[in-house]
Backbone bond lengths (Angstrom), bond angles and torsions (degrees), N, CA, C in turn:
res aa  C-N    CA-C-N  psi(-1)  N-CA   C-N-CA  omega(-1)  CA-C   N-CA-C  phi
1 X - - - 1.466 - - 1.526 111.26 -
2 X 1.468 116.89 -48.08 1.394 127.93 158.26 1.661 108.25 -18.99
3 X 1.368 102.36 -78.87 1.440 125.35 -162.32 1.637 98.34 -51.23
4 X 1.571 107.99 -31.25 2.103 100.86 -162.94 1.491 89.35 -70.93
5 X 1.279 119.43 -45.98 1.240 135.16 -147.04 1.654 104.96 -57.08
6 X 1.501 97.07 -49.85 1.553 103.48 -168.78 1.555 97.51 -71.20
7 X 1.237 139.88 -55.35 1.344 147.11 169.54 1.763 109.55 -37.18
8 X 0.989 121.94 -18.58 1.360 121.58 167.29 1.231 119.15 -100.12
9 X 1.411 118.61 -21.62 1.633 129.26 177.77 1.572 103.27 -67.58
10 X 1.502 99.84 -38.55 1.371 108.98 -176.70 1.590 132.39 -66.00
11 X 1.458 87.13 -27.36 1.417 94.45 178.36 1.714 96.59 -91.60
12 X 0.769 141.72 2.98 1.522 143.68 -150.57 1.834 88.41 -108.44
13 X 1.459 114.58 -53.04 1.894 128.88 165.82 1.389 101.40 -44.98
14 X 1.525 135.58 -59.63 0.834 126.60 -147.75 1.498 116.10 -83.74
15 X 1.475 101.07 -26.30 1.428 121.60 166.05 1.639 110.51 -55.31
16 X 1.339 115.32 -71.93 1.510 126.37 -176.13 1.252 109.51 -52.69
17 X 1.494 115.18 -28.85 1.567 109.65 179.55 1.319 135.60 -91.50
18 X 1.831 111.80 2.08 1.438 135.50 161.18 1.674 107.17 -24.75
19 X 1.366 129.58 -68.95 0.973 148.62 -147.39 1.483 96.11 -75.89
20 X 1.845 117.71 -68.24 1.758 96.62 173.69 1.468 132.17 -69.34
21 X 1.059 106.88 -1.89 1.606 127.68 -177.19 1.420 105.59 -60.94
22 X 1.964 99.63 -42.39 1.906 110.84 -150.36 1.827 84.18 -88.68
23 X 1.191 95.38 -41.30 1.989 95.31 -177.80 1.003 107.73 -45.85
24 X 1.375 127.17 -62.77 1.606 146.81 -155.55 1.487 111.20 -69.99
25 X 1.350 106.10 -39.75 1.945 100.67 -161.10 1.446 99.39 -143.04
26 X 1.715 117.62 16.90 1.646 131.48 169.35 1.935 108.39 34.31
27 X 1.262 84.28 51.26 1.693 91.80 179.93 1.811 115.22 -80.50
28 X 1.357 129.14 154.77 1.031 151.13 -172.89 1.574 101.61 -45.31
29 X 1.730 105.49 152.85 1.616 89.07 165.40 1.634 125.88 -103.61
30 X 1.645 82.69 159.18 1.437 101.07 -160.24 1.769 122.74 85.12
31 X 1.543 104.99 28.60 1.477 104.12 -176.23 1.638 96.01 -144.97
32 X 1.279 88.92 142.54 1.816 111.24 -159.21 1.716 89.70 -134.39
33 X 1.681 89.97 161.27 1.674 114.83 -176.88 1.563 114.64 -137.51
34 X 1.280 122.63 150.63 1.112 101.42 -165.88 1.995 82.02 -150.36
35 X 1.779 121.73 116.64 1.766 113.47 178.87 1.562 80.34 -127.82
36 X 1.431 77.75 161.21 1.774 86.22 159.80 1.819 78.83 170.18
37 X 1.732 74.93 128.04 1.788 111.38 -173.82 1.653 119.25 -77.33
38 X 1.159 114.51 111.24 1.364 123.67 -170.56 1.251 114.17 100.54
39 X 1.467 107.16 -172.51 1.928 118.29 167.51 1.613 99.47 54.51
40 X 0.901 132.23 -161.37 1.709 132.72 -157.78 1.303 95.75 -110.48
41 X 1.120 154.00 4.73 1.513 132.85 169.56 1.600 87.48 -96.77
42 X 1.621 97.31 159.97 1.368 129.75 171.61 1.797 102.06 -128.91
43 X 1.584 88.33 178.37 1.369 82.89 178.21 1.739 116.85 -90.96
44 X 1.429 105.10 151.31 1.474 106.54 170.78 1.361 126.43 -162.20
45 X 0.929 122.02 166.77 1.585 112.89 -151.54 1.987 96.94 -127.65
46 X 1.151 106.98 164.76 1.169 136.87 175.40 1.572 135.93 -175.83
47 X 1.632 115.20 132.53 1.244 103.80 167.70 1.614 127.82 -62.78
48 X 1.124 113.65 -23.53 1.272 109.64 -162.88 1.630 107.06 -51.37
49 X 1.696 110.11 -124.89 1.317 115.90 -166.36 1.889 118.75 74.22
50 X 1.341 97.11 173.14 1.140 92.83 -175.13 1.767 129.52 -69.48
51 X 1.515 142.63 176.56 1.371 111.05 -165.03 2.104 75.36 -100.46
52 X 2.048 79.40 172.26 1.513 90.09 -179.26 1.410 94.80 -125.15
53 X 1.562 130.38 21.51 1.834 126.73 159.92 1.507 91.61 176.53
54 X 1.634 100.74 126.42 1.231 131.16 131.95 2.009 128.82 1.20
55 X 1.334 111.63 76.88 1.379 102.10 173.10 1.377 117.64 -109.49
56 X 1.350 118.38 140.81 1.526 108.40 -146.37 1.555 93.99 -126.58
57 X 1.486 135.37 179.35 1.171 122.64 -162.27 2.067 143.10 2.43
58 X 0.945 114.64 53.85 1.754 149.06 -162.17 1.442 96.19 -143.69
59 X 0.870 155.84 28.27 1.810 166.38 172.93 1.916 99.20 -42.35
60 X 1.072 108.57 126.83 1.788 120.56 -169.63 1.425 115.67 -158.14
61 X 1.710 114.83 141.43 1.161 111.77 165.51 1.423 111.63 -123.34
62 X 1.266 153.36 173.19 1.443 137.04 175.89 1.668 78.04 -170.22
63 X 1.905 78.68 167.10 1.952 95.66 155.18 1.645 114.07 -109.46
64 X 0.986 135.29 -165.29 0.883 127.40 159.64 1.730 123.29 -175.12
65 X 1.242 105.24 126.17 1.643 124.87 -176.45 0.951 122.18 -76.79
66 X 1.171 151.18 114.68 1.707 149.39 143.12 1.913 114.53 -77.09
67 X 1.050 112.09 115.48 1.021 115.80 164.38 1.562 140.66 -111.75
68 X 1.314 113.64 116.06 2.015 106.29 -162.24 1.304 110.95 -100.51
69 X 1.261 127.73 144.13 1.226 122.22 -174.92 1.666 102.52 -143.26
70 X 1.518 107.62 122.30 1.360 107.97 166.55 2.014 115.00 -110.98
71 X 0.988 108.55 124.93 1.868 98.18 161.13 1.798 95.60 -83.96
72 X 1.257 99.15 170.99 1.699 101.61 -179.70 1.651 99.55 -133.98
73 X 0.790 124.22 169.21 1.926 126.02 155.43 1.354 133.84 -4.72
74 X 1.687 97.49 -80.25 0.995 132.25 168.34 1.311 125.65 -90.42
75 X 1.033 124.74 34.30 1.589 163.13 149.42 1.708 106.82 83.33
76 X 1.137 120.07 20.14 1.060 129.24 -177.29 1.392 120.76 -75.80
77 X 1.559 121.48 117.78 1.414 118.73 -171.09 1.357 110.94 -98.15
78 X 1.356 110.71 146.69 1.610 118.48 169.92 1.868 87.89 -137.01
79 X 1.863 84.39 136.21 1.322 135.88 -158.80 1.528 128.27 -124.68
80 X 1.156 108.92 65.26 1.788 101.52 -177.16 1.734 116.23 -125.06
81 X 1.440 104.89 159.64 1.390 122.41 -146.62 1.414 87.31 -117.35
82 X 1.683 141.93 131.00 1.713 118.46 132.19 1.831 95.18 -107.36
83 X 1.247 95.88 147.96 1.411 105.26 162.83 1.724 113.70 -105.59
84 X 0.945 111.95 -174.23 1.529 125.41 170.22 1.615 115.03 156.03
85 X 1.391 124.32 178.88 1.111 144.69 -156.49 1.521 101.13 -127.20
86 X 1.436 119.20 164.86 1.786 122.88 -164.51 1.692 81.30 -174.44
87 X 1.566 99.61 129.87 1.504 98.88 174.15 1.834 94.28 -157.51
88 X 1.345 114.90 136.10 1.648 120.29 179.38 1.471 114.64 -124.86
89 X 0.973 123.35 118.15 1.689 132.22 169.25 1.563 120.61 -64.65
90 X 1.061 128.76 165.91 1.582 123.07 -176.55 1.442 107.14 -61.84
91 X 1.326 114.11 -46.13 1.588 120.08 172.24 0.995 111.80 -57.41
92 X 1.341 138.87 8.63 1.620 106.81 -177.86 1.335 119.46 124.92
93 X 1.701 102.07 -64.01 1.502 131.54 -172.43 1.804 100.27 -16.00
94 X 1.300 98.19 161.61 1.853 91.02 160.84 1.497 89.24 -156.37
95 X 1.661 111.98 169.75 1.356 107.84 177.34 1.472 94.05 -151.86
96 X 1.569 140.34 125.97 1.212 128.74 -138.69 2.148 85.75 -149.42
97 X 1.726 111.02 100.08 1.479 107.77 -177.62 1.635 92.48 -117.25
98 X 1.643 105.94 134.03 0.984 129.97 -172.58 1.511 114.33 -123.02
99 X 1.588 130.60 121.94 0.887 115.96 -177.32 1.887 111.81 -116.09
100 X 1.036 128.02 122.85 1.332 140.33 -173.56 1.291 114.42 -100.25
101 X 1.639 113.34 132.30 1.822 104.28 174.12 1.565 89.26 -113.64
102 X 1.245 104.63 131.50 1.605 137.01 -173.35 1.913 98.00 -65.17
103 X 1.135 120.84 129.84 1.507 126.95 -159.04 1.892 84.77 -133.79
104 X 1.577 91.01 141.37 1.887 86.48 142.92 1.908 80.45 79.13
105 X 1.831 92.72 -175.33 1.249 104.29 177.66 1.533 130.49 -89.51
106 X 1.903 109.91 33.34 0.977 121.12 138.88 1.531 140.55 -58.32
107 X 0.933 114.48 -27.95 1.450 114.00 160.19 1.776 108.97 -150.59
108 X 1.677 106.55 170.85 1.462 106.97 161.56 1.285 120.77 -98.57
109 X 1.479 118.20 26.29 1.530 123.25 167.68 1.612 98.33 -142.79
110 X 1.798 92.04 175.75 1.324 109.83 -174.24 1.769 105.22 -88.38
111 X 1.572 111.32 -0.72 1.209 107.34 -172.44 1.892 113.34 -45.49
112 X 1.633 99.38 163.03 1.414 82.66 -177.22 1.986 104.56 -121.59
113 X 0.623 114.03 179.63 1.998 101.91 -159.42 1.572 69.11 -147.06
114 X 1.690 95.16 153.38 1.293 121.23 -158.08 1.728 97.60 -144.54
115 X 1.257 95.13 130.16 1.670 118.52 179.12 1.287 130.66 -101.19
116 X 1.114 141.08 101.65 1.391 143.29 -176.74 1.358 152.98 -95.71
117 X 1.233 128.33 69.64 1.510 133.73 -163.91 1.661 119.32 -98.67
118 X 1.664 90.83 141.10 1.469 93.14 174.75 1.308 111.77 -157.16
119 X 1.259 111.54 139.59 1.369 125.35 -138.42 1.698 110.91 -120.80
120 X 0.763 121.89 84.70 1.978 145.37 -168.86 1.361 111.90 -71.65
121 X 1.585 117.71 50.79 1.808 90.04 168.80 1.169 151.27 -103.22
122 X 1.680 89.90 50.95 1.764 113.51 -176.43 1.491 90.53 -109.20
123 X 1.802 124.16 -30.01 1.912 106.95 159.83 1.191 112.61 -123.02
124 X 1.360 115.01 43.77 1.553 122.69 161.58 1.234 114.17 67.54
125 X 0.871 118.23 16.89 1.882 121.88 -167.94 1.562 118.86 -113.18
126 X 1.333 131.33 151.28 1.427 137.39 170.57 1.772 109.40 -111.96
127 X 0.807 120.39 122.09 1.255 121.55 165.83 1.957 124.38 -91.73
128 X 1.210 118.37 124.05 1.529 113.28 174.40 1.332 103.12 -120.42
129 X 1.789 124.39 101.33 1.065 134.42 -171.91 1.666 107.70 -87.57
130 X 1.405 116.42 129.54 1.336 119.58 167.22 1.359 112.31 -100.35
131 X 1.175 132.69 112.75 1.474 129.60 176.76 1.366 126.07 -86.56
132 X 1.619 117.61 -15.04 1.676 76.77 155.44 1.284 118.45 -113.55
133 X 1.460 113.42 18.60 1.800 115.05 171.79 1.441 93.41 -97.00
134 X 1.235 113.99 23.19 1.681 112.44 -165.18 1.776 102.98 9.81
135 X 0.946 116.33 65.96 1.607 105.42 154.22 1.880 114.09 -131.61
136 X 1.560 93.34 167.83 1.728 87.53 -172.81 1.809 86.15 -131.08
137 X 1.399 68.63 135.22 2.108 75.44 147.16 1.539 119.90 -144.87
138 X 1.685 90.14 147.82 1.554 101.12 -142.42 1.754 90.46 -112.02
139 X 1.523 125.54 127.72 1.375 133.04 -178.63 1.873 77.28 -97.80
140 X 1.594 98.33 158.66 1.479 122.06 136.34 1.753 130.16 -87.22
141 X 0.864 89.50 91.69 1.848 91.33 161.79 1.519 113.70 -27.75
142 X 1.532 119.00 117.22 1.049 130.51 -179.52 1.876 104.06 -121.50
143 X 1.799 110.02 137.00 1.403 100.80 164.25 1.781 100.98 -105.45
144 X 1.376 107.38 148.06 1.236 115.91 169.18 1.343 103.45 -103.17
145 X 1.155 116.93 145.48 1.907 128.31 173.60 1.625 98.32 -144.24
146 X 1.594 97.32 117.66 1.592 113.00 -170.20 1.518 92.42 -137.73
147 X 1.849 108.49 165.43 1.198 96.75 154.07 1.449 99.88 -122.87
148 X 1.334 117.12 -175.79 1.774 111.72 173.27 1.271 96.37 -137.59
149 X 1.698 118.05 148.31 1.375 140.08 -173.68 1.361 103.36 -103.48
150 X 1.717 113.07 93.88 1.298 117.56 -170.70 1.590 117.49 -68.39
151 X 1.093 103.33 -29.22 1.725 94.51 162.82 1.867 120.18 -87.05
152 X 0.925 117.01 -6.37 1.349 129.08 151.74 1.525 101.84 -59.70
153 X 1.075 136.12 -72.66 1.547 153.69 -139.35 1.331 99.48 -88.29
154 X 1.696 119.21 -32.71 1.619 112.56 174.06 1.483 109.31 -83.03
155 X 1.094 113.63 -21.95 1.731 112.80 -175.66 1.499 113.22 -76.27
156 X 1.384 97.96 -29.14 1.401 98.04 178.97 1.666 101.71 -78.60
157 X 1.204 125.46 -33.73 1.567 111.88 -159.06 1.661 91.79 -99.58
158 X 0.908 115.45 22.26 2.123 130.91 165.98 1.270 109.67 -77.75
159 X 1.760 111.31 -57.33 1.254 126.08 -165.87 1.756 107.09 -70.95
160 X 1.163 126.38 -20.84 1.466 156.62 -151.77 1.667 111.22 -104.36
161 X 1.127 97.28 -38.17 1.455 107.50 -154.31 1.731 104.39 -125.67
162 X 1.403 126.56 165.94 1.125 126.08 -169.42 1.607 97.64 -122.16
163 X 1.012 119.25 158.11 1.614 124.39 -179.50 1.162 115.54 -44.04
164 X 1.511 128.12 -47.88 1.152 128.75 -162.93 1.743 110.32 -72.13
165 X 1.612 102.49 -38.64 1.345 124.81 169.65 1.174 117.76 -47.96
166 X 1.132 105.06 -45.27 1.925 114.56 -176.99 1.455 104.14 -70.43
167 X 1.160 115.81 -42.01 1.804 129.08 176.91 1.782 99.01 -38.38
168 X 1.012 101.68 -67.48 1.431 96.44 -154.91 1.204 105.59 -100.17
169 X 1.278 118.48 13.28 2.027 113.12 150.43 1.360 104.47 -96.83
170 X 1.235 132.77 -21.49 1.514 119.45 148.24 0.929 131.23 -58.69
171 X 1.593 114.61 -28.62 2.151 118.98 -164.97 1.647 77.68 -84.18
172 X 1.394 141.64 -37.63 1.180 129.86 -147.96 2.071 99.32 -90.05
173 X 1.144 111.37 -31.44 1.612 117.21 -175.22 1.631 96.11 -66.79
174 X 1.476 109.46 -39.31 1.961 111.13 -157.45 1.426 94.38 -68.95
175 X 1.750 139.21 -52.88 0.990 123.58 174.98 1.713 109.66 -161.19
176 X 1.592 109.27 -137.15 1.555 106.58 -176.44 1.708 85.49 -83.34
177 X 1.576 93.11 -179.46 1.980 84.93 -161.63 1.487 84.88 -104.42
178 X 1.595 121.99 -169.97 1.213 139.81 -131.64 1.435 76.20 -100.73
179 X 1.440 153.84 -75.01 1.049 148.59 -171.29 1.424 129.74 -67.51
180 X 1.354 124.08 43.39 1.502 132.73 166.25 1.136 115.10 -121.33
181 X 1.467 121.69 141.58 1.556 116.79 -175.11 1.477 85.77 -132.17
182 X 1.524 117.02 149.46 1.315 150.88 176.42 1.597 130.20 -102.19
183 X 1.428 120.31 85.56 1.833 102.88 -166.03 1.692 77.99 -100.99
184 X 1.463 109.21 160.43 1.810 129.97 149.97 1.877 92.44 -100.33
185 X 1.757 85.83 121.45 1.212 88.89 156.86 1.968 137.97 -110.28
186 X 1.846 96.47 33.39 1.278 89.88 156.51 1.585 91.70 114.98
187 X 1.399 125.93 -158.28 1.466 147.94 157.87 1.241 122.59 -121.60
188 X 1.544 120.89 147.55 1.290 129.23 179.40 0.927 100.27 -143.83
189 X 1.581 126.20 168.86 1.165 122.02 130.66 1.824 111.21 -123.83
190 X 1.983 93.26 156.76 1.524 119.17 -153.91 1.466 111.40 -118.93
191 X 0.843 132.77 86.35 1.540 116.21 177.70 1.414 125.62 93.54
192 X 2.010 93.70 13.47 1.513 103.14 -171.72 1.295 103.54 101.54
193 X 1.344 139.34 -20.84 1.277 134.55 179.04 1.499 134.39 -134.52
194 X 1.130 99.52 114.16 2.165 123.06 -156.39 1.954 81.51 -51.46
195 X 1.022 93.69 120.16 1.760 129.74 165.63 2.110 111.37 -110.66
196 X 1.342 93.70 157.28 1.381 89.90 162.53 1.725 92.10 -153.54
197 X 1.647 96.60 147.59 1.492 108.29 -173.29 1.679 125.03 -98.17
198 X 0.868 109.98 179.10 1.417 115.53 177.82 1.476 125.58 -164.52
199 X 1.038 113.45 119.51 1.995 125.42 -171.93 1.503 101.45 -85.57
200 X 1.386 126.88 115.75 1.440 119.00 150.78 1.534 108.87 -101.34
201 X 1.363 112.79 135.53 1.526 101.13 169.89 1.749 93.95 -116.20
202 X 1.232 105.74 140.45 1.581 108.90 161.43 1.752 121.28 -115.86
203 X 0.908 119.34 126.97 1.536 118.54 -175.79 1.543 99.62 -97.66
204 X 1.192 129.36 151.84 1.175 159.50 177.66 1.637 106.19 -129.91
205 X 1.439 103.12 92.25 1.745 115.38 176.42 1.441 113.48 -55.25
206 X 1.140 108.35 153.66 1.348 128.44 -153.57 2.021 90.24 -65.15
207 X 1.004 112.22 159.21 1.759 109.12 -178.35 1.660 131.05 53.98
208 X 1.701 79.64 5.95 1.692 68.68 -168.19 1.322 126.50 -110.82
209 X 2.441 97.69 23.79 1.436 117.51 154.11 1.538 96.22 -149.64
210 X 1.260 97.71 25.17 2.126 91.94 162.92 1.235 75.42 105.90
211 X 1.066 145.79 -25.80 1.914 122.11 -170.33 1.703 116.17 -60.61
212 X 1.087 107.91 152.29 1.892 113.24 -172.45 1.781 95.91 -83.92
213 X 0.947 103.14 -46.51 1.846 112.68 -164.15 1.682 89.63 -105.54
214 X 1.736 102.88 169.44 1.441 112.53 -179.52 1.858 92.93 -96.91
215 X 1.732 99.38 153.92 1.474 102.25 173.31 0.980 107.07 -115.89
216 X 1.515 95.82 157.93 2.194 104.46 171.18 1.110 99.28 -126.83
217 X 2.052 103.67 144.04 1.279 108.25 -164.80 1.594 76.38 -121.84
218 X 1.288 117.89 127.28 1.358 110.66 162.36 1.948 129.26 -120.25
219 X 1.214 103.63 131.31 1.633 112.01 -178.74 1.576 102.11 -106.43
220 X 1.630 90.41 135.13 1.719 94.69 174.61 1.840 90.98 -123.16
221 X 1.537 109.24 133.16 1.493 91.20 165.66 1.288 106.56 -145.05
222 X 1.636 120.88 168.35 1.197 118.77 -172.44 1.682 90.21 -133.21
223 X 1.585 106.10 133.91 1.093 152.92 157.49 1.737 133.26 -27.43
224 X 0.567 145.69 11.53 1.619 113.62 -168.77 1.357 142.10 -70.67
225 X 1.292 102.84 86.37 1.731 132.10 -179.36 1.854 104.05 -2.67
226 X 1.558 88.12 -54.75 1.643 113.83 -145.86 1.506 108.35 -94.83
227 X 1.728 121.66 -9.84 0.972 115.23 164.52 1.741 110.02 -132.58
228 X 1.452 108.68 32.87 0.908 110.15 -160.11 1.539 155.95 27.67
229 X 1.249 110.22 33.91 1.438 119.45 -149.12 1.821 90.09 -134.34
230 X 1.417 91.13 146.68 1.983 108.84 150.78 1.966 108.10 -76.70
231 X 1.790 92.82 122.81 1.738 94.91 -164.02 1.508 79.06 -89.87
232 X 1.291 128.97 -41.14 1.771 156.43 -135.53 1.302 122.50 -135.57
233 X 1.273 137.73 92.39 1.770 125.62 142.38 1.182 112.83 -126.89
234 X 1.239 88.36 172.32 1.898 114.34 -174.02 1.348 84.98 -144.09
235 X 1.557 110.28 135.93 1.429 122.35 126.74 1.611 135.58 -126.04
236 X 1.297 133.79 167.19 1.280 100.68 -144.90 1.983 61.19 -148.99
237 X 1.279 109.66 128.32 1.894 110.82 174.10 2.123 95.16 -159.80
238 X 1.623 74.77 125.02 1.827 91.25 -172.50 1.705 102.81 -58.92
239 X 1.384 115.06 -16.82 1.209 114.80 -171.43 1.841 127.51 -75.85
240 X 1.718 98.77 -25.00 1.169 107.95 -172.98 1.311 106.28 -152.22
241 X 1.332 117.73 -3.24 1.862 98.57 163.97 1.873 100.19 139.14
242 X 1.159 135.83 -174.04 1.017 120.53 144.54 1.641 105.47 -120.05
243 X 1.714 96.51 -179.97 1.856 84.37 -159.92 2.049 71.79 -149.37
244 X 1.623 112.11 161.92 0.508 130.88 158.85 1.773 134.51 -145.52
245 X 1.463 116.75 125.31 1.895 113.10 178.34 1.801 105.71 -96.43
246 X 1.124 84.21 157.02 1.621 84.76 176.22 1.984 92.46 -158.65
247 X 1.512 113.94 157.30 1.071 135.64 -169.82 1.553 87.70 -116.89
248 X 1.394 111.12 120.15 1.757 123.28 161.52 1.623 125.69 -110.58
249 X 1.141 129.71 167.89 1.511 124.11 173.12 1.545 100.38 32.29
250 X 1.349 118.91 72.53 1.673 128.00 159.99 1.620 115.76 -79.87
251 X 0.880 100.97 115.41 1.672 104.72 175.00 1.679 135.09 -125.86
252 X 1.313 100.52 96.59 1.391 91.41 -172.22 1.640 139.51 -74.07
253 X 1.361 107.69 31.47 1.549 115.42 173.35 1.945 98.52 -78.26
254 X 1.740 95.51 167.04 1.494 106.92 -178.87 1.655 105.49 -70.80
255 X 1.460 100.37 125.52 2.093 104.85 171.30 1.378 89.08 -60.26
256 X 1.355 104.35 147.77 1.374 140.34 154.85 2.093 102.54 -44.90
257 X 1.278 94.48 129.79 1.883 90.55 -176.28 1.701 95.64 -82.69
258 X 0.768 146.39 -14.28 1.226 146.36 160.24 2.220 113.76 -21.35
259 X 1.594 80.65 -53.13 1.495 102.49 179.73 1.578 118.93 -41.65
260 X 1.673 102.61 -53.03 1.121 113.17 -173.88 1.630 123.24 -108.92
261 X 1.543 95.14 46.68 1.172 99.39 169.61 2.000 109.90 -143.57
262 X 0.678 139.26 168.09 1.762 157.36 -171.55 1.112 95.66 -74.04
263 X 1.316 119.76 108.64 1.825 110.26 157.61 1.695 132.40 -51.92
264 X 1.115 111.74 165.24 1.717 97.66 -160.99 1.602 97.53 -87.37
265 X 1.139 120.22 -13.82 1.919 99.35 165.81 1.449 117.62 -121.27
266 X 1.546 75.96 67.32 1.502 89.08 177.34 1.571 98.74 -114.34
267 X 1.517 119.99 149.73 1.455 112.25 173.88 1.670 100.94 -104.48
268 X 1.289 108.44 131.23 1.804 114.43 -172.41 1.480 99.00 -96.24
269 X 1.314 133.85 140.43 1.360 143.99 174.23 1.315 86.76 -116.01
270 X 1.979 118.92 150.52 1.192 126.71 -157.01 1.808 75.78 -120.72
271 X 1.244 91.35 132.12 2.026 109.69 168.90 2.243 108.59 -61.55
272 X 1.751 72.83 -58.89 1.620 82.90 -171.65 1.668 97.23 119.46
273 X 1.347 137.58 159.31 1.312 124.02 144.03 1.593 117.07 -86.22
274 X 1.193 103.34 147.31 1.361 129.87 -167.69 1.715 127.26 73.78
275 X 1.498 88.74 34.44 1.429 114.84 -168.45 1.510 150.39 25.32
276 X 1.764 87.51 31.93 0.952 108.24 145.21 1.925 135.90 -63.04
277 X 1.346 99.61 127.90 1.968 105.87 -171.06 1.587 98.69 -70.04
278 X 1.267 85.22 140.39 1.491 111.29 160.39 1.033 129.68 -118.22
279 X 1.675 140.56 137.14 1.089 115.29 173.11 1.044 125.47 -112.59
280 X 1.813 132.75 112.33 0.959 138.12 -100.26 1.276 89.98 170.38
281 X 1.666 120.56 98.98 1.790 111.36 -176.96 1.575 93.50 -119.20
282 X 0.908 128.09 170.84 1.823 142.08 171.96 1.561 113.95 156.83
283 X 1.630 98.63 155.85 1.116 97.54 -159.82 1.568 118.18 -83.46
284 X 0.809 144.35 -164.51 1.668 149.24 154.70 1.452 132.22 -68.97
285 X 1.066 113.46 106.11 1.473 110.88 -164.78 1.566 106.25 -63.39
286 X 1.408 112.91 149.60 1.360 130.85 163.39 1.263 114.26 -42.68
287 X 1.258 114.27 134.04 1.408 100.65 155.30 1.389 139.48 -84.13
288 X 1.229 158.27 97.75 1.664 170.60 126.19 1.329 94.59 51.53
């Protein structure tokens, strides 16, 4: 239970962290990052995560591969695979199955534990399905509408922050930063479905994280306008490996509604809105 738990927290990081991810390293949409230095995770990337808008008649099923690849020093490769499934209804619906092999002192096998989200915003709801505690717990989708007092908000991060600091969370708010270059690489079509790509390379000047030489981190991704989704990326960064996702067997007939709904012995725990826990057990309603 431990082990589901943390595997859902995780995807829960990777979700919340869409937004500094896209600031920080101006990545493609719908593609998230997730490092953290030491202890048994490495870094790795994925499109999935949660969606950030509503696409409504575009109905799709695919599989989809992530692949990580590190060389090391001493020429030693590390090699890992997640698979999972991505499927969208005319409404919106999404249903996002992820399969993970447990590394490190997450488990004492290579078994791999599988994560399940689905995302309802025709009844406002998120689902995080555990399959073999068969239980779900279901958040409410909340919109926040705020405004922020940008000179309020700089004074405070003045007192916080040192000049130089402030420099480059401004150079980074005004636009893409001084060292990224942008090619279009054209149209294709991938898997049955016309994509168009795009190369960012970003350099990181020589000294300007202890490195002797300047690095290039490069992202190639491909597009689909029309179903809104990344079918294709590659990135290729001297720092951590290159990794690649790809979308396979795409099919655009309607998913089965089955998908996007809670199985009936499933036990649902209620989030609460504003995600605050509740405790709150019941079972899964039938479906009609």
């Amino acid at each position: 239970m431990t082990q589901l738990r943390l595997t859902f927290a995780l995807g829960a990081l990777l979700s919340a962290g869409a937004f500094a991810q896209e600031l920080q390293l101006h990545q493609p949409p719908g593609q998230i990052g997730f490092a953290f230095q030491g202890g048994d995770f490495v870094y790795m990337r994925t499109e999935g995560g949660m969606e950030n808008k509503i696409v409504k008649n575009s109905p799709y099923s695919a599989q989809s591969v992530t692949e990580f690849t590190q060389t090391l020093a001493d020429g030693n490769r590390i090699h890992r695979t997640t698979s999972g499934s991505i499927a969208r209804d005319s409404e919106g619906r999404t249903r996002r199955e992820q399969a993970m092999t447990a590394i490190g002192q997450m488990t004492g096998s290579a078994e791999s534990v599988k994560s399940v989200m689905i995302h309802d915003p025709v009844a406002g709801v998120t689902y995080s399905l555990e399959p073999r505690s068969h239980a779900a717990h279901v958040s409410h989708n909340t919109t926040f509408n705020f405004t922020v007092n940008k000179d309020a908000v700089e004074s405070m991060l003045k007192e916080k922050m040192s000049a130089e600091a402030m420099a480059k969370v401004k150079a980074r708010v005004r636009g893409p930063e001084p060292n990224t270059k942008s090619e279009e690489l054209g149209s294709q079509v991938m898997e049955g479905v016309s994509v168009q790509g795009k190369r960012v390379t970003r350099t990181i000047p020589a000294g300007d994280i202890g490195n002797d030489r300047a690095l290039e981190i490069v992202t190639e991704t491909w597009f689909s306008p029309e179903l809104q989704v990344v079918v294709m990326s590659r990135t290729t960064d001297p720092r951590s490996g290159d990794s690649v996702y790809k979308l396979t067997n795409v099919s655009r007939a309607e998913p089965d509604r089955s998908l996007f709904e809670v199985p009936a012995d499933y036990q649902i725990r209620e989030e609460g809105r504003g995600g605050a826990g509740v405790n709150v057990m019941r079972r899964a309603p039938r479906p009609e």
